[in-house]
Residue frames as a rotation matrix with the C-alpha (Angstrom) as fourth column:
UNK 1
-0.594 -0.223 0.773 -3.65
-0.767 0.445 -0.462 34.88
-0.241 -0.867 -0.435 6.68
UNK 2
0.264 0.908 0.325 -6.35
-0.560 0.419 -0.715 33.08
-0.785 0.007 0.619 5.55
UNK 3
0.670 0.021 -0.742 -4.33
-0.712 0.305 -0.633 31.72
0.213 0.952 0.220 2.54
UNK 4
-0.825 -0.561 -0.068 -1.83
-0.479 0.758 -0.444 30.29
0.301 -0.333 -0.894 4.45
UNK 5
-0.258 0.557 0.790 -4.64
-0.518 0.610 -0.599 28.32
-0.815 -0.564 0.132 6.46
UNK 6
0.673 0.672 -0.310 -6.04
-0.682 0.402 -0.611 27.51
-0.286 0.623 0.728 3.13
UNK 7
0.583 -0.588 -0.560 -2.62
-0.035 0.671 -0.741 25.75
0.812 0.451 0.371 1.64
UNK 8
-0.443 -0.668 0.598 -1.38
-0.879 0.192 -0.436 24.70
0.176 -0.719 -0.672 4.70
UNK 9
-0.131 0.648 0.750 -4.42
-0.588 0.559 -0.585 22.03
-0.798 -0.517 0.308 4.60
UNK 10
0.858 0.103 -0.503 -4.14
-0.504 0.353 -0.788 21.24
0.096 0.930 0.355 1.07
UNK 11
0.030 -0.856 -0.516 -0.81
-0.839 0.259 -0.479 20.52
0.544 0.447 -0.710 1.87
UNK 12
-0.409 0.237 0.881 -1.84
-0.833 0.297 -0.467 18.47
-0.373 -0.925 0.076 4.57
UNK 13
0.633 0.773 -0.045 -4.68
-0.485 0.350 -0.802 17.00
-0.604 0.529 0.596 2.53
UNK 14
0.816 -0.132 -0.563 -1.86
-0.493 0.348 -0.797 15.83
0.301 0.928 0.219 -0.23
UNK 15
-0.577 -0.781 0.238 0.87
-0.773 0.430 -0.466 14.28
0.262 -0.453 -0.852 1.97
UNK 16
-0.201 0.583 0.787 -2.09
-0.770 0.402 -0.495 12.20
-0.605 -0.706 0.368 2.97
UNK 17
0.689 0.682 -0.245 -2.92
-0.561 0.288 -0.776 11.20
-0.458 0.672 0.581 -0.32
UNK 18
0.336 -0.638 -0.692 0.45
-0.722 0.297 -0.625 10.41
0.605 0.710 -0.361 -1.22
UNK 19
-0.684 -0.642 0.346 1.34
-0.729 0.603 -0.322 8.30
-0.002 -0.473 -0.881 1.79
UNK 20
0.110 0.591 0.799 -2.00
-0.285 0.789 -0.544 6.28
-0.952 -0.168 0.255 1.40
UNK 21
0.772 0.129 -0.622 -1.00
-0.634 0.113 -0.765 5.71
-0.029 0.985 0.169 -2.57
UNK 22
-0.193 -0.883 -0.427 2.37
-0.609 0.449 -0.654 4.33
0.769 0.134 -0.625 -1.68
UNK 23
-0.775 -0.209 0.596 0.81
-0.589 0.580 -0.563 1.98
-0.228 -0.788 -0.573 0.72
UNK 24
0.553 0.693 0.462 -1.50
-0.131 0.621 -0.773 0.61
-0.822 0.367 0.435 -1.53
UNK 25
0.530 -0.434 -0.728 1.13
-0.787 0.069 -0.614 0.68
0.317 0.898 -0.305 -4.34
UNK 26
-0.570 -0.789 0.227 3.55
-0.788 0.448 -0.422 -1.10
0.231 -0.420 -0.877 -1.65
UNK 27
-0.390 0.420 0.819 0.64
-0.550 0.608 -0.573 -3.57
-0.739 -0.674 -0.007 -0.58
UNK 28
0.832 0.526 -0.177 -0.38
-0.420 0.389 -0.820 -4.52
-0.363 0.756 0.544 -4.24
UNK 29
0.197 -0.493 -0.847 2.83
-0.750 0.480 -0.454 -5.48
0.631 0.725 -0.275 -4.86
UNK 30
-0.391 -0.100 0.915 3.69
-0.897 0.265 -0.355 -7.21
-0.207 -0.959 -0.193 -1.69
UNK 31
-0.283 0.536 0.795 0.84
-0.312 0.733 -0.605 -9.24
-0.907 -0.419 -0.041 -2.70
UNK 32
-0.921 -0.342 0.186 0.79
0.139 0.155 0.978 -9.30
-0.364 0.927 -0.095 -6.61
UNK 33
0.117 0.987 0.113 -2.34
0.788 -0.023 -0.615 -7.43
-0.604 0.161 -0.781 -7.11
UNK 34
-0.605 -0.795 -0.048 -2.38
0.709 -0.565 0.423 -5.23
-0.363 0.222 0.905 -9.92
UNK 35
-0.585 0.384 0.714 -4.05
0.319 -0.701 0.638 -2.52
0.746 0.601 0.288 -10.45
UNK 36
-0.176 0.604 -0.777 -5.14
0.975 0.214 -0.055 -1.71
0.133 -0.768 -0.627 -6.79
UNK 37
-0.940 -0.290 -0.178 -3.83
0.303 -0.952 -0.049 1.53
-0.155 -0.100 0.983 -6.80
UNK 38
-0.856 0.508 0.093 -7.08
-0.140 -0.401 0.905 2.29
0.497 0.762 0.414 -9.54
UNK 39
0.059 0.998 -0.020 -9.84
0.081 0.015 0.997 0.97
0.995 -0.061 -0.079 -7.19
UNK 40
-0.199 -0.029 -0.979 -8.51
0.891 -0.420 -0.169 2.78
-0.407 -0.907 0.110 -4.10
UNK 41
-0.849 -0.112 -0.517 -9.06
0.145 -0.989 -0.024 5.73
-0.509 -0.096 0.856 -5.87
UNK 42
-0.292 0.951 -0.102 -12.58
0.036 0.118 0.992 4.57
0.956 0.286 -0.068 -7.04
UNK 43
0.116 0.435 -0.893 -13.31
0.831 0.450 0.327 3.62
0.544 -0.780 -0.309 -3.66
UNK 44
-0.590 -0.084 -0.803 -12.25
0.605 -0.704 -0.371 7.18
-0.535 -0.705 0.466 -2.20
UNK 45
-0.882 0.267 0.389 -14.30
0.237 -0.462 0.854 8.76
0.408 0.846 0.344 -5.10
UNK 46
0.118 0.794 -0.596 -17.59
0.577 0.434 0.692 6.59
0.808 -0.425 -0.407 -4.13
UNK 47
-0.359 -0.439 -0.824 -16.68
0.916 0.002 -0.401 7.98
0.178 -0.899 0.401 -0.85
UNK 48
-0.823 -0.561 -0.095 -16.49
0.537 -0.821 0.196 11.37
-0.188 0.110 0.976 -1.32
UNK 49
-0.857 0.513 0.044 -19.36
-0.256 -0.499 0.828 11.81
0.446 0.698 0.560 -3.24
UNK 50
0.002 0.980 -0.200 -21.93
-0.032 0.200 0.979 9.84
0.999 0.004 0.032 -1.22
UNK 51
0.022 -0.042 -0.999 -20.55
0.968 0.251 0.011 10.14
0.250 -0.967 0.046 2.07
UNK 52
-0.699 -0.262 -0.665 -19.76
0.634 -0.656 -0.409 13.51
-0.329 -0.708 0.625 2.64
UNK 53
-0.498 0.727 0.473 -22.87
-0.374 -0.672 0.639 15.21
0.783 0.142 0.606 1.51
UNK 54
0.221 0.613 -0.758 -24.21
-0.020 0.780 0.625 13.23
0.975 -0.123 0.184 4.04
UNK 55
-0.218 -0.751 -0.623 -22.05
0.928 0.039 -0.371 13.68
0.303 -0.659 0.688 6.72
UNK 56
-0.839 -0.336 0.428 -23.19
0.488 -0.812 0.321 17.35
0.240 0.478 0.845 6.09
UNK 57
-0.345 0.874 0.342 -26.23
-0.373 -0.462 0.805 16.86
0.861 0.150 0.486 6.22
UNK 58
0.224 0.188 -0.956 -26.27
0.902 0.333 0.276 15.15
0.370 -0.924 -0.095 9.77
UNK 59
-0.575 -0.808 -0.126 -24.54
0.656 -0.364 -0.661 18.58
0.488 -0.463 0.740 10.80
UNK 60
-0.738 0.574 0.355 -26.92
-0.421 -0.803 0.421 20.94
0.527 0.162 0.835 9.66
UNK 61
0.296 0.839 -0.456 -30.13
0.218 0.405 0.888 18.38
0.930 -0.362 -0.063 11.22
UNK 62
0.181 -0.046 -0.982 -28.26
0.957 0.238 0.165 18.72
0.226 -0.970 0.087 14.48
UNK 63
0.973 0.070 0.219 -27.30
0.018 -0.973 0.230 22.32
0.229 -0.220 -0.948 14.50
UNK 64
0.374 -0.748 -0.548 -23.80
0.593 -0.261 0.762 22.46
-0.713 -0.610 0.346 14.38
């Protein structure tokens, strides 16, 4: 049971990723920017890494 929960959210988690890739693929052309694709996925990196340890650590300070 617990695997399904697990890749039911991944799958979740990657439909997400792909519809936000084809809307920055579809907005860079739109607008003849190339190579956005590459620094949305810098910019969710950055993200990742310095936001959500953070985010984390607000939980734990508050007790949830």
């Amino acid at each position: 049971m617990l695997m399904a929960c697990i890749l039911l959210s991944n799958i979740g988690a990657s439909i997400t990723e792909v519809a936000t890739d084809a809307l920055v693929a579809e907005y860079g052309q739109k607008h003849r920017i190339g190579g956005l694709q590459s620094y949305a996925s810098m910019a969710l990196a950055i993200d990742t890494k310095y936001t959500r340890p953070l985010q984390v650590s607000k939980k734990v300070l508050i007790g949830l």
